[in-house]
C-alpha positions as CSV (number, residue, x, y, z in Angstrom):
1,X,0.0,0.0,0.0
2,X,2.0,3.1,-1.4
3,X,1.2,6.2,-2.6
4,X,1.6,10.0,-2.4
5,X,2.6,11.2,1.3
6,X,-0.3,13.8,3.0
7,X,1.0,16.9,3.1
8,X,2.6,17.6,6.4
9,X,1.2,20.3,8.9
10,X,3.7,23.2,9.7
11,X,4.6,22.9,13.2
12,X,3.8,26.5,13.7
13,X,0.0,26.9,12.9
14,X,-0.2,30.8,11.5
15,X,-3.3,31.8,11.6
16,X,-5.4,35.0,11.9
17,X,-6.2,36.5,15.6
18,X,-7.6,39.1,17.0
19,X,-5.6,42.1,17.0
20,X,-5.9,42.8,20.8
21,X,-4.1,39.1,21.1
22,X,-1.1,39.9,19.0
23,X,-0.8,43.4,20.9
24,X,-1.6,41.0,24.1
25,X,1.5,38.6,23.2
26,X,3.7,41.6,22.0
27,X,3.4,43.8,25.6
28,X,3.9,40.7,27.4
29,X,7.6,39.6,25.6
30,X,8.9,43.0,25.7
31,X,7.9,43.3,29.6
32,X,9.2,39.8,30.1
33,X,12.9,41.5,28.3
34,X,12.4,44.0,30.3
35,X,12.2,42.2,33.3
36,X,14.7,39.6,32.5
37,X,16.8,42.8,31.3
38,X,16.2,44.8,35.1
39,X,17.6,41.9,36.8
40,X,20.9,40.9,35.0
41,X,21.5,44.7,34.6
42,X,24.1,44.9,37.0
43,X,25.9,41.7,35.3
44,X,25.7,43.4,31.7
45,X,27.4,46.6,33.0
46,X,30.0,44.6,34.3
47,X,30.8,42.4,31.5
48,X,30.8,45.3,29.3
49,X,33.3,46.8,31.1
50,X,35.6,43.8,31.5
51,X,35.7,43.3,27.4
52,X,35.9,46.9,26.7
53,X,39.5,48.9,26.5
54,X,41.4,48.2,28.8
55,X,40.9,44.5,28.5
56,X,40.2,42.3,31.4
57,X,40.1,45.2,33.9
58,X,36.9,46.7,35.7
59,X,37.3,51.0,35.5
60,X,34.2,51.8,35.7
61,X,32.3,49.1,37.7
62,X,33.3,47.6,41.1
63,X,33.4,44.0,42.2
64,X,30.7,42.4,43.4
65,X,30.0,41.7,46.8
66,X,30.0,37.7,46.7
67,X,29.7,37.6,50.6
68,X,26.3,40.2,50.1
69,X,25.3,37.8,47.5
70,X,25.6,34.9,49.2
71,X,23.7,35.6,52.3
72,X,21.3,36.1,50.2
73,X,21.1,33.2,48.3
74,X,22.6,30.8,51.6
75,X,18.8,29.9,52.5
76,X,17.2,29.9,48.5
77,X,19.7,27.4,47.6
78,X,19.4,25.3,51.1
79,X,16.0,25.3,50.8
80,X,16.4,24.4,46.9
81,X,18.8,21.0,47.5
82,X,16.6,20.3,50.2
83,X,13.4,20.3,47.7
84,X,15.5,18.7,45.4
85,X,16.4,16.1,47.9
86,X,12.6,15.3,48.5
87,X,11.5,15.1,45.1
88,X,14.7,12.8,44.1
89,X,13.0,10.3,47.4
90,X,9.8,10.5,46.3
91,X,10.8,9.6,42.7
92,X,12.8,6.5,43.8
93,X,10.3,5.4,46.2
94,X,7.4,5.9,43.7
95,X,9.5,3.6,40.9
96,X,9.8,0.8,43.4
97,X,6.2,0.9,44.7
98,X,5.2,0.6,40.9
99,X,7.1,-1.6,39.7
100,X,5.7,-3.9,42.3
101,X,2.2,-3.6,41.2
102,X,2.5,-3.4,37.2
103,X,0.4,-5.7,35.8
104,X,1.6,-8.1,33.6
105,X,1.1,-7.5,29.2
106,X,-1.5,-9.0,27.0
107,X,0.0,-11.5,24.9
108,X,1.3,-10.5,21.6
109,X,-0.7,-10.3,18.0
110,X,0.0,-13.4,16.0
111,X,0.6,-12.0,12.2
112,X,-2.8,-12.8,10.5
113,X,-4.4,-10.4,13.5
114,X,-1.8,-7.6,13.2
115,X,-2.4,-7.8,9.7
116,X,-5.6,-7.2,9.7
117,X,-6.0,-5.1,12.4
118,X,-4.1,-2.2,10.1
119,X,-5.3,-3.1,7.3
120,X,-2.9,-5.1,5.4
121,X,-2.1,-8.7,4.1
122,X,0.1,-10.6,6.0
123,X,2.0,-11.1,3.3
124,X,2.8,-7.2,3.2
125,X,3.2,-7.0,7.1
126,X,5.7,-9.6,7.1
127,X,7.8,-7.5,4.3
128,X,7.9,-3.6,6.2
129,X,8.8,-5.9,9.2
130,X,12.2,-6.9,7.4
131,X,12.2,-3.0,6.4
132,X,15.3,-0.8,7.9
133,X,13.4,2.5,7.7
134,X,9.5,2.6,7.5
135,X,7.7,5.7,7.2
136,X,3.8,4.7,7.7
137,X,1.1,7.7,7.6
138,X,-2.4,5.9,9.1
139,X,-6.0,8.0,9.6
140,X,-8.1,8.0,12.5
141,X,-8.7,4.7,12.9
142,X,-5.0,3.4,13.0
143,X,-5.7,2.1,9.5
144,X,-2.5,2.6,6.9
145,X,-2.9,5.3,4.3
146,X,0.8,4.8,2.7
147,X,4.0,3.8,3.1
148,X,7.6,4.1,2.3
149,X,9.7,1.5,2.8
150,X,13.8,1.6,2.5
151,X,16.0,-1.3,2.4
């Protein structure tokens, strides 16, 4: 079962909205910038002055204060690894507790069933099995519309 390939959707669906949406989505990114932009404003100044004439030297910006800045961040980040900590638990415990209690899997199609299942002989099923590469496109009811098989 070959034939011509559906065109494929573009990822990025462009169609028309309103125009209070677009000036929504617009006022929203720059203030996000701007935000992100407020808070790493101090980091820009300095790097511009480190890479500007003369090289590697700050003249115009001081240091920072890293013992400031980490008192500040001491009990975010504690609080952070601690979280972290928790979740990381919780994750391990979880993955024992269900893999304890999975149920075991239906037994496999035999070929005839698969075959018809999708839609195809078993004669057919049996050859894109053997198949390196297998590009399938099916419709809404998991039934094949075309193929292309390689090697």
């Amino acid at each position: 079962m070959t034939g011509a390939r559906p065109p494929v959707e573009r990822p990025i669906i462009r169609s028309r909205v309103p125009p209070w949406m677009l000036a929504r989505d617009v006022i929203l990114t720059l203030g996000a910038w701007a935000i992100i932009a407020y808070f790493f404003h101090e980091g820009i100044a300095r790097a511009i002055d480190y890479f500007s004439p003369p090289m590697f030297e700050l003249t115009r910006t001081s240091p920072p204060d890293w013992a400031y800045r980490w008192a500040k961040l001491r009990g975010f980040l504690a609080l952070a690894a601690g979280l972290v900590l928790w979740i990381a638990f919780w994750a391990f415990d979880s993955r024992t507790r269900l893999r304890a209690s999975s149920s075991p899997q239906p037994a496999p199609l035999d070929l005839p069933e698969h075959a018809r299942r999708v839609g195809l002989s078993a004669e057919d099923l049996e050859l894109w099995r053997s198949a390196k590469v297998q590009t399938v496109d099916v419709d809404a009811t998991l039934r094949v519309i075309s193929s292309d098989r390689r090697g």
